[in-house]
PyMOL Python script that loads the backbone (N, CA, C, O; Angstrom):
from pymol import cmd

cmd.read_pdbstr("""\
ATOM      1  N   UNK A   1      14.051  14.127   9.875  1.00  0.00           N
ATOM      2  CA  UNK A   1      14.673  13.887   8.606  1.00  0.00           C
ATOM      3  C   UNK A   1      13.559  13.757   7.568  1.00  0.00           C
ATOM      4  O   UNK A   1      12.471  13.240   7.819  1.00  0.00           O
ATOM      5  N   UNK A   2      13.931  14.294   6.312  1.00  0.00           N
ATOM      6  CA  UNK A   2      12.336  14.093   5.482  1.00  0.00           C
ATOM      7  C   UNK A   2      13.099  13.972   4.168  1.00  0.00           C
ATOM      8  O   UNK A   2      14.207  14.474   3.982  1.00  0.00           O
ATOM      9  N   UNK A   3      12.340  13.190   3.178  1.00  0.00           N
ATOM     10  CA  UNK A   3      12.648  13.021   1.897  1.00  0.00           C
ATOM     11  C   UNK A   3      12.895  14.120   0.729  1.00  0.00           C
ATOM     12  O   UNK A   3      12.028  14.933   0.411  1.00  0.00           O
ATOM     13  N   UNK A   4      14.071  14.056   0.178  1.00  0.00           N
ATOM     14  CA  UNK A   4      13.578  15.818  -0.686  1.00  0.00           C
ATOM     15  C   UNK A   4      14.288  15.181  -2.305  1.00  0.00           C
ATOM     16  O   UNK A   4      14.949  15.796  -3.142  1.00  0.00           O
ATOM     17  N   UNK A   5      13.889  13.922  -2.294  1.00  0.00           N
ATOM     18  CA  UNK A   5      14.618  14.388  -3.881  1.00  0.00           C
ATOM     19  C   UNK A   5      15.331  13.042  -4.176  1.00  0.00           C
ATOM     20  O   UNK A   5      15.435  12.051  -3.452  1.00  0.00           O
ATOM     21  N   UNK A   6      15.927  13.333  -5.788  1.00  0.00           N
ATOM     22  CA  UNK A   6      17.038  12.321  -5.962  1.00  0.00           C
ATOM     23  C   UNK A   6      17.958  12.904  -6.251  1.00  0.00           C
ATOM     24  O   UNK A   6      18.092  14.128  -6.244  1.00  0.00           O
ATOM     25  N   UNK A   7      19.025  11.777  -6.662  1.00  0.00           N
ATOM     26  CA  UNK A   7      20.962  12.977  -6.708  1.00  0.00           C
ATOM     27  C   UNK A   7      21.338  11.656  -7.329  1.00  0.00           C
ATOM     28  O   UNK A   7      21.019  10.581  -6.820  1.00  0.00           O
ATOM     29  N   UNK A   8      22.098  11.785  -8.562  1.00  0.00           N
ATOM     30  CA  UNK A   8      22.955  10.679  -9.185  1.00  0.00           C
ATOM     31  C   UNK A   8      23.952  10.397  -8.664  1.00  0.00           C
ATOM     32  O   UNK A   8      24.910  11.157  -8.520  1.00  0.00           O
ATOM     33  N   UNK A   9      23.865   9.076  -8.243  1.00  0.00           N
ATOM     34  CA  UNK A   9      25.532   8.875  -7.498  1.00  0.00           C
ATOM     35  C   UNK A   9      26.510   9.033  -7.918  1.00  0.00           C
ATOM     36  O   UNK A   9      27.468   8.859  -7.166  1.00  0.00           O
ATOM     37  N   UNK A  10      26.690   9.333  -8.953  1.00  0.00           N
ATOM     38  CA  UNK A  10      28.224   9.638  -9.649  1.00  0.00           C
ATOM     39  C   UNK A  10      28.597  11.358  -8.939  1.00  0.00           C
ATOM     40  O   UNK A  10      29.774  11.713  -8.881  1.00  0.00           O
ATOM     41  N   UNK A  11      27.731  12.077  -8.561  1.00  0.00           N
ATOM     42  CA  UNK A  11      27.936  13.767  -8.273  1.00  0.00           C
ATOM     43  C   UNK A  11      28.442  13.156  -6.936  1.00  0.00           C
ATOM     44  O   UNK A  11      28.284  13.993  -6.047  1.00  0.00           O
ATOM     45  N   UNK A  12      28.967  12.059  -6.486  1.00  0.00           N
ATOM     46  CA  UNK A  12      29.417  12.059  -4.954  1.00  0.00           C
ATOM     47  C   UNK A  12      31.077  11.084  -4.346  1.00  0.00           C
ATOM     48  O   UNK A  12      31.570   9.969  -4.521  1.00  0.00           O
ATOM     49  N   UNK A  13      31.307  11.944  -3.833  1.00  0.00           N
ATOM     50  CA  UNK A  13      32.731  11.257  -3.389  1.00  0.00           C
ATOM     51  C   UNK A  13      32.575  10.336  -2.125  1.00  0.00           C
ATOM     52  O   UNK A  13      32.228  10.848  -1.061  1.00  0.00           O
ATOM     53  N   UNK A  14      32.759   9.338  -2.195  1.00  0.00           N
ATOM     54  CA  UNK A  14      32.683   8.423  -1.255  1.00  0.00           C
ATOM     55  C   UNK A  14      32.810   8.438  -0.007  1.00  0.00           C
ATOM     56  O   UNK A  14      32.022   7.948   0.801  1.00  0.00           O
ATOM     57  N   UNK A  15      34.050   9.138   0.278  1.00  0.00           N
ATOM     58  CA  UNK A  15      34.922   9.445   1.324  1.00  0.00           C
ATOM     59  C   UNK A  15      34.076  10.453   2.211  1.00  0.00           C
ATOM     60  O   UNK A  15      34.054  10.320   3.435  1.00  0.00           O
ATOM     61  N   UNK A  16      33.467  11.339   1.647  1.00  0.00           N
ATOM     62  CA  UNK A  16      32.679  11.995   2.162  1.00  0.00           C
ATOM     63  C   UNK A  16      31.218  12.385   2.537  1.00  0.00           C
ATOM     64  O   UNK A  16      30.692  13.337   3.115  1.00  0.00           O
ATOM     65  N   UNK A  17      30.753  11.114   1.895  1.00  0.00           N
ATOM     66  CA  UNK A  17      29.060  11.228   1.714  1.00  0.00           C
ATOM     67  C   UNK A  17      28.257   9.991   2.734  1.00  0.00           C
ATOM     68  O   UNK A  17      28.555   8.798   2.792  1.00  0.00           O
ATOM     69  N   UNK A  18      27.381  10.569   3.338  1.00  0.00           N
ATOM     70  CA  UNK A  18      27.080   9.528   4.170  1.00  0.00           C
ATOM     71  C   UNK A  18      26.171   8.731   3.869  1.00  0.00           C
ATOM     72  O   UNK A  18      25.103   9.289   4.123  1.00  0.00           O
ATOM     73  N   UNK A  19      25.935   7.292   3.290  1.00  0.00           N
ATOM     74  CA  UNK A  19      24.804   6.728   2.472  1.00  0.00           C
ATOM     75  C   UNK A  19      23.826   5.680   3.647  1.00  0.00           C
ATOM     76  O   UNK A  19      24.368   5.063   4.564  1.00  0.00           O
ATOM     77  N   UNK A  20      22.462   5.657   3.404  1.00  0.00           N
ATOM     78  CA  UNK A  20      22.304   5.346   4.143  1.00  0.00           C
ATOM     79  C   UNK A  20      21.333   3.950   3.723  1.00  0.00           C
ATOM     80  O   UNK A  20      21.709   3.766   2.565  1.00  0.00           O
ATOM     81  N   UNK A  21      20.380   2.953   3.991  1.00  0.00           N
ATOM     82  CA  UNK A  21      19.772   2.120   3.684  1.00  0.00           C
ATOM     83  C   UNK A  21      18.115   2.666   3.799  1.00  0.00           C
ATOM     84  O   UNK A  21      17.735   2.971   4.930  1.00  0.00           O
ATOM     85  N   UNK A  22      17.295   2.771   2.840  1.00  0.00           N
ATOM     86  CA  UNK A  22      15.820   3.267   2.689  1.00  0.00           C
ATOM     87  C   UNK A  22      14.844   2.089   2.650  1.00  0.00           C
ATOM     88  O   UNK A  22      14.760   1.737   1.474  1.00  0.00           O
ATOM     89  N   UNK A  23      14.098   1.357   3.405  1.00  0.00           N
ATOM     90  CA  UNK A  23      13.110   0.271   3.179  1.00  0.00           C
ATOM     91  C   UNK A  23      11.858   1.086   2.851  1.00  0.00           C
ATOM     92  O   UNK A  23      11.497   2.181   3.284  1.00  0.00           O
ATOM     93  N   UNK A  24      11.258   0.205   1.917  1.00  0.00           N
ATOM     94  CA  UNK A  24       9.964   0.176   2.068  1.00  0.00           C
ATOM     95  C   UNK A  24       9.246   0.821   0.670  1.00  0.00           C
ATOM     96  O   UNK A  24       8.022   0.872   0.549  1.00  0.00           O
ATOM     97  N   UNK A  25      10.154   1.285  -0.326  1.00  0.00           N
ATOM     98  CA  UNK A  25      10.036   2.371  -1.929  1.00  0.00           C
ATOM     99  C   UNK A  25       9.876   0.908  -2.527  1.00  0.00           C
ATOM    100  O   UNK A  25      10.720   0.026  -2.684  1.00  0.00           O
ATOM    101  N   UNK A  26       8.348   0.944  -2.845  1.00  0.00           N
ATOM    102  CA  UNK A  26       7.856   0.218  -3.886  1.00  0.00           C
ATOM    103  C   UNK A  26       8.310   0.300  -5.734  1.00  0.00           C
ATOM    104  O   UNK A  26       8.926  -0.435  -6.506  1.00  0.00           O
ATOM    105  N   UNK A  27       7.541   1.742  -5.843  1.00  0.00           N
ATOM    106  CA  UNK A  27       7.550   2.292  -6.985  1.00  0.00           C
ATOM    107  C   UNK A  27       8.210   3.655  -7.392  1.00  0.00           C
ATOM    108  O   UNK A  27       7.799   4.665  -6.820  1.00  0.00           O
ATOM    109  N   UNK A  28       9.073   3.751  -8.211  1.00  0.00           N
ATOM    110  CA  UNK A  28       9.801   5.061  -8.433  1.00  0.00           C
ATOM    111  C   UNK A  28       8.956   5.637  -9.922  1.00  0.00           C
ATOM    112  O   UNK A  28       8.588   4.857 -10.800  1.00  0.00           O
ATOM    113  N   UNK A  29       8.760   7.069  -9.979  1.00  0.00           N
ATOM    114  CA  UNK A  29       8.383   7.388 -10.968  1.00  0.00           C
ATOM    115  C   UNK A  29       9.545   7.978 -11.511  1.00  0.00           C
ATOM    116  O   UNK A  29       9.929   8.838 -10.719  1.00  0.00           O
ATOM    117  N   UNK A  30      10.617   7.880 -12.952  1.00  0.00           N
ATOM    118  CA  UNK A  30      11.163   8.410 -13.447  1.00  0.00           C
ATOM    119  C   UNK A  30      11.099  10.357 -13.280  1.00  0.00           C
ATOM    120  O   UNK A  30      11.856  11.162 -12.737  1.00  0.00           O
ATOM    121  N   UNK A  31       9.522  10.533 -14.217  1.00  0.00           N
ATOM    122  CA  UNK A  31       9.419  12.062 -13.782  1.00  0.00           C
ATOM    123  C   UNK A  31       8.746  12.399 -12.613  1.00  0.00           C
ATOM    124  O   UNK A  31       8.613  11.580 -11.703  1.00  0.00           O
ATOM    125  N   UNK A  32       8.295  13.566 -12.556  1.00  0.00           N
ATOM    126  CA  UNK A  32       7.450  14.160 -11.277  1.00  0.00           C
ATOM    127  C   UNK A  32       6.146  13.812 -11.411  1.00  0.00           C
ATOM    128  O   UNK A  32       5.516  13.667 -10.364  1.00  0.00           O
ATOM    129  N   UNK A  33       5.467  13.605 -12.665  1.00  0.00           N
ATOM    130  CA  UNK A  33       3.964  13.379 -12.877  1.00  0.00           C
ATOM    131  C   UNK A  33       3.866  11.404 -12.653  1.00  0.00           C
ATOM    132  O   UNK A  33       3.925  10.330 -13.251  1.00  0.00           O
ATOM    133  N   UNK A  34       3.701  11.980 -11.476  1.00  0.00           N
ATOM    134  CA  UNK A  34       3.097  10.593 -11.376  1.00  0.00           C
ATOM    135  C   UNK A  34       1.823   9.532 -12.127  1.00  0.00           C
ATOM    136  O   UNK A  34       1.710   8.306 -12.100  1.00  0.00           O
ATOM    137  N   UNK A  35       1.120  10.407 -12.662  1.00  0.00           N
ATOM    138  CA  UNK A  35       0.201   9.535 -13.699  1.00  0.00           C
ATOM    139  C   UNK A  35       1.115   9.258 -15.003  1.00  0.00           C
ATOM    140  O   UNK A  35       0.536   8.505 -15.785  1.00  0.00           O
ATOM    141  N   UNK A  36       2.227   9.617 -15.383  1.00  0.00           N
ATOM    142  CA  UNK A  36       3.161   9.337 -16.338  1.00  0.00           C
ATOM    143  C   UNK A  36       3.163   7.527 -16.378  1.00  0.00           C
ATOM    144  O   UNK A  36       3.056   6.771 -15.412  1.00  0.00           O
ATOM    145  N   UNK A  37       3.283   7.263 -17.459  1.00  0.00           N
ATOM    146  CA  UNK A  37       3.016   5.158 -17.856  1.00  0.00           C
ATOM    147  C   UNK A  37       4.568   4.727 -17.077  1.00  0.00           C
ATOM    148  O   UNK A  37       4.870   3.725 -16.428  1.00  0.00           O
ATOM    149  N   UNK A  38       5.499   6.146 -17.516  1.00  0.00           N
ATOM    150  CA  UNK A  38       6.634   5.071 -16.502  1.00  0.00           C
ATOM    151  C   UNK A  38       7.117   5.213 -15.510  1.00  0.00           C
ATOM    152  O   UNK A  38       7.428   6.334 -15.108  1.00  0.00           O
ATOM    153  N   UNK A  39       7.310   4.183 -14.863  1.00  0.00           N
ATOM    154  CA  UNK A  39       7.647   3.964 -13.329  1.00  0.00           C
ATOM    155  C   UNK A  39       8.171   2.626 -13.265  1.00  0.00           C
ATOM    156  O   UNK A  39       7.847   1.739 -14.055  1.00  0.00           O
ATOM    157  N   UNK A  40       9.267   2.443 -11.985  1.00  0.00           N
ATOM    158  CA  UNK A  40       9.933   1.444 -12.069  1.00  0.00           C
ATOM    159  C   UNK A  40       9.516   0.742 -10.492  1.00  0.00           C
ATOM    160  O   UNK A  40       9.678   1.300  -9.407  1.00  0.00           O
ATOM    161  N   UNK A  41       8.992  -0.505 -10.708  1.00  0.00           N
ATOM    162  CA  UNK A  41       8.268  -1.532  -9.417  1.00  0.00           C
ATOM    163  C   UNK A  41       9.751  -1.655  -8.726  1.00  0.00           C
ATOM    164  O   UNK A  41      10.645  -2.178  -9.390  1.00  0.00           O
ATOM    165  N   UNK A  42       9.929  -1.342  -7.854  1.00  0.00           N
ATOM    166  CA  UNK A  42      11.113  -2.376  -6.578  1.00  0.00           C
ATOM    167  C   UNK A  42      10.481  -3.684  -5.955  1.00  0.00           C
ATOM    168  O   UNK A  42       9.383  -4.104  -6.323  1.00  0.00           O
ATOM    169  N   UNK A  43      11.206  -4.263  -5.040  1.00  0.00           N
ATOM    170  CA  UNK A  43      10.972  -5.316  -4.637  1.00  0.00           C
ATOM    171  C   UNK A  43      10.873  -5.087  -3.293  1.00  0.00           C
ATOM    172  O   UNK A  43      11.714  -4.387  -2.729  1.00  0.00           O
ATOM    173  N   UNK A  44       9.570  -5.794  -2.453  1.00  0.00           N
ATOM    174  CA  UNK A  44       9.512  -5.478  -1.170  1.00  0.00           C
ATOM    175  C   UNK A  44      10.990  -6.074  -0.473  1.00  0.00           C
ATOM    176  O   UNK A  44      11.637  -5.291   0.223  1.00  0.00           O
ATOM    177  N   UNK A  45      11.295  -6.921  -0.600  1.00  0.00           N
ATOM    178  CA  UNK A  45      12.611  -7.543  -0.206  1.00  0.00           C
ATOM    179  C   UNK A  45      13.666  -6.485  -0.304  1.00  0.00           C
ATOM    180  O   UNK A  45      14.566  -6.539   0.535  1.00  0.00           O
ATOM    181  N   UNK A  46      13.692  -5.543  -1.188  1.00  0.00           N
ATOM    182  CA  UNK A  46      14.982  -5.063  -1.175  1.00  0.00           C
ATOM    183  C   UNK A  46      15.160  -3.611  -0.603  1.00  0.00           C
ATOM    184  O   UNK A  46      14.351  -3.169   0.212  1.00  0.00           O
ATOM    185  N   UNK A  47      16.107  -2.964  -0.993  1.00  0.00           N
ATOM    186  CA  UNK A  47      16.269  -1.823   0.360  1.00  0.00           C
ATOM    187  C   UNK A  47      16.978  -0.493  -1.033  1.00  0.00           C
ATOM    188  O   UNK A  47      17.842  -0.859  -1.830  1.00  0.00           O
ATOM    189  N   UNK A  48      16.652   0.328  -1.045  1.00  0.00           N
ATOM    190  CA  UNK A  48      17.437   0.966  -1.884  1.00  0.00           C
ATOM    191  C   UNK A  48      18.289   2.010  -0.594  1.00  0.00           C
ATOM    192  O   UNK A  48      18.206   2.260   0.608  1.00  0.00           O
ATOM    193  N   UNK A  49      19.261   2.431  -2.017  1.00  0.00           N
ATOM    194  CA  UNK A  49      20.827   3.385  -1.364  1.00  0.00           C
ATOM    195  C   UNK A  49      20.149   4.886  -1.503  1.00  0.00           C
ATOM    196  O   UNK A  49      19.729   5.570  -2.436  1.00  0.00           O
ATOM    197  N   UNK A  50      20.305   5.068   0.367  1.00  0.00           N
ATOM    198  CA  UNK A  50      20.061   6.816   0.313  1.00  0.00           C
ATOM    199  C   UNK A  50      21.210   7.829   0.241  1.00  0.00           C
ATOM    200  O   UNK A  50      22.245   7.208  -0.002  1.00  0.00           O
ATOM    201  N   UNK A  51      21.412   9.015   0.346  1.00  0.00           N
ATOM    202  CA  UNK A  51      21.859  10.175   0.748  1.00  0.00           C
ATOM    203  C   UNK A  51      21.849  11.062   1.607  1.00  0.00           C
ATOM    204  O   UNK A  51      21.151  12.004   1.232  1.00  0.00           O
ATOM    205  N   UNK A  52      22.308  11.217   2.620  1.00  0.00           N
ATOM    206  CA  UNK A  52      21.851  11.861   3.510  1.00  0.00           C
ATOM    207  C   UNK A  52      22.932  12.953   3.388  1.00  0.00           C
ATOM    208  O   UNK A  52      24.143  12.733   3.347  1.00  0.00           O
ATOM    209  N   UNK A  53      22.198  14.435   3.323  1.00  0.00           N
ATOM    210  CA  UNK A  53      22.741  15.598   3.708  1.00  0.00           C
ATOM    211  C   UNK A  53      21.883  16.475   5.001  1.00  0.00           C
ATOM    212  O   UNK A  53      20.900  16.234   5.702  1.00  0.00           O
ATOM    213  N   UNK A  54      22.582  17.287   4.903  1.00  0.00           N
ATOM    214  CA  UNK A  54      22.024  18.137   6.021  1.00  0.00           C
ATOM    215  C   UNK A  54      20.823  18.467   6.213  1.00  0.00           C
ATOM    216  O   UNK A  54      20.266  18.854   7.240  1.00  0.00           O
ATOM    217  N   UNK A  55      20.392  18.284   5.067  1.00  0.00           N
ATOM    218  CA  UNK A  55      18.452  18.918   4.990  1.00  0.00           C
ATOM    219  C   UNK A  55      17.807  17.662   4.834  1.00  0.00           C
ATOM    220  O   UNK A  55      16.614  17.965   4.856  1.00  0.00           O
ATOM    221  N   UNK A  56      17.864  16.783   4.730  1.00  0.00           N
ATOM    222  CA  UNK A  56      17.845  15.502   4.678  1.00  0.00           C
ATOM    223  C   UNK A  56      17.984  14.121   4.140  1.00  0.00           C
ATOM    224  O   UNK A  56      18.729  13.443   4.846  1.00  0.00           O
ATOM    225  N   UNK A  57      17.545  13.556   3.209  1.00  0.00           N
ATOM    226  CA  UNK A  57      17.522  12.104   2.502  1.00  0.00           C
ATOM    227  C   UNK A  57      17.332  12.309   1.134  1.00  0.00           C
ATOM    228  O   UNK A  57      16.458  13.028   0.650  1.00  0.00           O
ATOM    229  N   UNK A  58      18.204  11.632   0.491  1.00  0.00           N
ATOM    230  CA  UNK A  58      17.863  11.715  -1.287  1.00  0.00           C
ATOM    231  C   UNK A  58      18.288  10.531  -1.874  1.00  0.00           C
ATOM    232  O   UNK A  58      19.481  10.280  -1.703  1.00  0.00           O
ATOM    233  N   UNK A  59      17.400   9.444  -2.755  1.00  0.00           N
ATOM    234  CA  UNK A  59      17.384   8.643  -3.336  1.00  0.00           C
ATOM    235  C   UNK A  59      18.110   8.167  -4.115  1.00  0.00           C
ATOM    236  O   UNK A  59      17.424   7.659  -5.002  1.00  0.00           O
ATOM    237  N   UNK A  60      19.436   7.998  -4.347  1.00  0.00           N
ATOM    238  CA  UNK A  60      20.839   7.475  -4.903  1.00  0.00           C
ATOM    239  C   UNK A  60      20.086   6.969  -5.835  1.00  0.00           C
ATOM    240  O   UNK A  60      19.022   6.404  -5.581  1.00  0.00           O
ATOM    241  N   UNK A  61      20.591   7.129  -7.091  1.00  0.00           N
ATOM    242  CA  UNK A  61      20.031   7.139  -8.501  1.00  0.00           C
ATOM    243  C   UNK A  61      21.559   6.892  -9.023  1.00  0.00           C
ATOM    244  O   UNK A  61      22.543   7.441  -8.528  1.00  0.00           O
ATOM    245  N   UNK A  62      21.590   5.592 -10.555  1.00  0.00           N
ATOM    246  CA  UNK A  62      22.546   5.465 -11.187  1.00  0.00           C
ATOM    247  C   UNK A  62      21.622   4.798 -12.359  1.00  0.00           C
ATOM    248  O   UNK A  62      20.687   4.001 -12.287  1.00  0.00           O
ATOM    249  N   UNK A  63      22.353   5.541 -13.638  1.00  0.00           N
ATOM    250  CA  UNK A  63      21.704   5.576 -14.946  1.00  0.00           C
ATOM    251  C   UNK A  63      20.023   6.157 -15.059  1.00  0.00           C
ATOM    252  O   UNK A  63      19.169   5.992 -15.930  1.00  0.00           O
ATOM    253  N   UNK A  64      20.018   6.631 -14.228  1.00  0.00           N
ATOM    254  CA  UNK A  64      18.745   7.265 -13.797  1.00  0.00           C
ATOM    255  C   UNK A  64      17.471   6.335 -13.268  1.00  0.00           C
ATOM    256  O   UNK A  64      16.265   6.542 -13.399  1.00  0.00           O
ATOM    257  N   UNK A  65      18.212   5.171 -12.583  1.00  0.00           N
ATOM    258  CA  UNK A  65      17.342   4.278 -11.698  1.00  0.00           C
ATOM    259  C   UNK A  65      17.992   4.319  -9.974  1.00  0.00           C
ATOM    260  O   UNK A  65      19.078   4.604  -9.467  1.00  0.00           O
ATOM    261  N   UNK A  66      16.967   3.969  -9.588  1.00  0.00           N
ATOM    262  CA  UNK A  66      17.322   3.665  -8.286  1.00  0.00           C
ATOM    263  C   UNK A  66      18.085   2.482  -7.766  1.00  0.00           C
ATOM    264  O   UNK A  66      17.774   1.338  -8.099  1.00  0.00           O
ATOM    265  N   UNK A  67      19.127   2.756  -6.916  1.00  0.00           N
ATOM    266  CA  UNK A  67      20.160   1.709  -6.587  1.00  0.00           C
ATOM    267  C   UNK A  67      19.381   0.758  -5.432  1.00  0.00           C
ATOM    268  O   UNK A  67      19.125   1.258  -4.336  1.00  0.00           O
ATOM    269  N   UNK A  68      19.097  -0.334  -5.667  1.00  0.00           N
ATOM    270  CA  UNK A  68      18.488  -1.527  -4.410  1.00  0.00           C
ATOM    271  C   UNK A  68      19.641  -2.485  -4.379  1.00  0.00           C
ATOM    272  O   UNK A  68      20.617  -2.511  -5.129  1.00  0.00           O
ATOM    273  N   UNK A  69      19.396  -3.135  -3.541  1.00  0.00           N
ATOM    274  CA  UNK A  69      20.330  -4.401  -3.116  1.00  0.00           C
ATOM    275  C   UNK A  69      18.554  -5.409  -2.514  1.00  0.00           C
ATOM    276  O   UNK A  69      17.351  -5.146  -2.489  1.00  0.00           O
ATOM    277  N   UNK A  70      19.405  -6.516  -2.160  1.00  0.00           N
ATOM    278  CA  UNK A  70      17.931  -7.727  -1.333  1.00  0.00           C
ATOM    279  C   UNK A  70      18.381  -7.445  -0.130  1.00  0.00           C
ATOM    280  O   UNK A  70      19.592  -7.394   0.082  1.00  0.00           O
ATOM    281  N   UNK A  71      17.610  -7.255   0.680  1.00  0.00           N
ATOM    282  CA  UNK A  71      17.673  -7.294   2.498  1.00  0.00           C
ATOM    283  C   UNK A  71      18.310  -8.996   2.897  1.00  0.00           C
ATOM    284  O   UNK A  71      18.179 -10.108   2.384  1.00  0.00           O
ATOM    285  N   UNK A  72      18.899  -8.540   3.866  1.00  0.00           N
ATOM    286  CA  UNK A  72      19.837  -9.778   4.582  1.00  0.00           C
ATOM    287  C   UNK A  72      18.908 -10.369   5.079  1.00  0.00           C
ATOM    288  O   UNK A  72      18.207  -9.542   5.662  1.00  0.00           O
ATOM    289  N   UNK A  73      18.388 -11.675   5.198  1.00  0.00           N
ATOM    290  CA  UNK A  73      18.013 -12.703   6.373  1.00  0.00           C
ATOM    291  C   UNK A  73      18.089 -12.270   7.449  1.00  0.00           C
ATOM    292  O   UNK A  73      19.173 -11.789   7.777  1.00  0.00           O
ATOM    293  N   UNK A  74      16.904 -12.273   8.473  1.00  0.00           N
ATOM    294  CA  UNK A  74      17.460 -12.434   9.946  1.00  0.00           C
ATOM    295  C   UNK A  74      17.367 -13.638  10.565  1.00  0.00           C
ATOM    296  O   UNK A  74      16.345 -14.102  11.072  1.00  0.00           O
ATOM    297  N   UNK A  75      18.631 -14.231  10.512  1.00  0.00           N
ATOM    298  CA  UNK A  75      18.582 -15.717  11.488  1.00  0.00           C
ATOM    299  C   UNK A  75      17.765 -15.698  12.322  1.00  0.00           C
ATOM    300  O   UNK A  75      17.321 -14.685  12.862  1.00  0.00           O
ATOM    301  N   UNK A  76      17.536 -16.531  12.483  1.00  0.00           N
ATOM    302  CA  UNK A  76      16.489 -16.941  14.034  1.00  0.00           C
ATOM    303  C   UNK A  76      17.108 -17.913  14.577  1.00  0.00           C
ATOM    304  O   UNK A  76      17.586 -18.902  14.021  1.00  0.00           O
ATOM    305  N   UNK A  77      17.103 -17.532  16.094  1.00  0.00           N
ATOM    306  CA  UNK A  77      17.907 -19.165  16.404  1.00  0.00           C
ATOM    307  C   UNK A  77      17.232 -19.288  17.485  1.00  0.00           C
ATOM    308  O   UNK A  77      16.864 -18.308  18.132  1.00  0.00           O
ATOM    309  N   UNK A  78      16.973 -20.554  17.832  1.00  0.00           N
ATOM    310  CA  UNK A  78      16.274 -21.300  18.277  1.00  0.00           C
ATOM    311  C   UNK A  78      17.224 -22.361  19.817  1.00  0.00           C
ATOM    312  O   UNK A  78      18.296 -22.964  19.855  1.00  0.00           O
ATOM    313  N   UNK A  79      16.052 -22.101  20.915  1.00  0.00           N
ATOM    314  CA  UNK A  79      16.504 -22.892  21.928  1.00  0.00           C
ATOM    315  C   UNK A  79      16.337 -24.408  21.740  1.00  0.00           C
ATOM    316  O   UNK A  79      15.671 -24.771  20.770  1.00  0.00           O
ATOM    317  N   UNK A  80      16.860 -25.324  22.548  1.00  0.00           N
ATOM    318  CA  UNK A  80      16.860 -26.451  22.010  1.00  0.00           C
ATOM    319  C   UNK A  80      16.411 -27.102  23.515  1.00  0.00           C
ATOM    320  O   UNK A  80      16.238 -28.314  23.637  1.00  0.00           O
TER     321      UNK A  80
END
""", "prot")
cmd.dss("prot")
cmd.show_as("cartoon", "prot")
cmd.util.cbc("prot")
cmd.orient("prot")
């Protein structure tokens, strides 16, 4: 599976699109030139919304940012 891109989530029907969870996207650059001043920091904590099609993974974008949520806790539980 390999990264190819972004896709605005609005171009997608729910019912049919398979979304998936992406860790680890620090920094998004708006354009392609990455020496460009803007770019948007994520949070290591959080996880942004993928796309997965047949050719592979694309970065769920709304208002032309990337969609994150915060990663869940993993309990730990403990013997006593």
């Amino acid at each position: 599976m390999s990264y190819l891109g972004v896709k605005d989530i609005y171009a997608y029907n729910s019912r049919t699109t398979q979304f998936l969870k992406v860790k680890g996207i620090l920094t998004y650059f708006p354009s392609e030139d990455e020496s460009s001043k803007k770019r948007i920091d994520l949070r290591l904590d959080h996880y942004c919304v993928g796309i997965y099609e047949e050719d592979g993974v694309y970065l769920a974008l709304k208002d032309g940012k990337p969609i994150s949520y915060p990663l869940e806790k993993k309990r730990v539980e403990t013997e006593l």
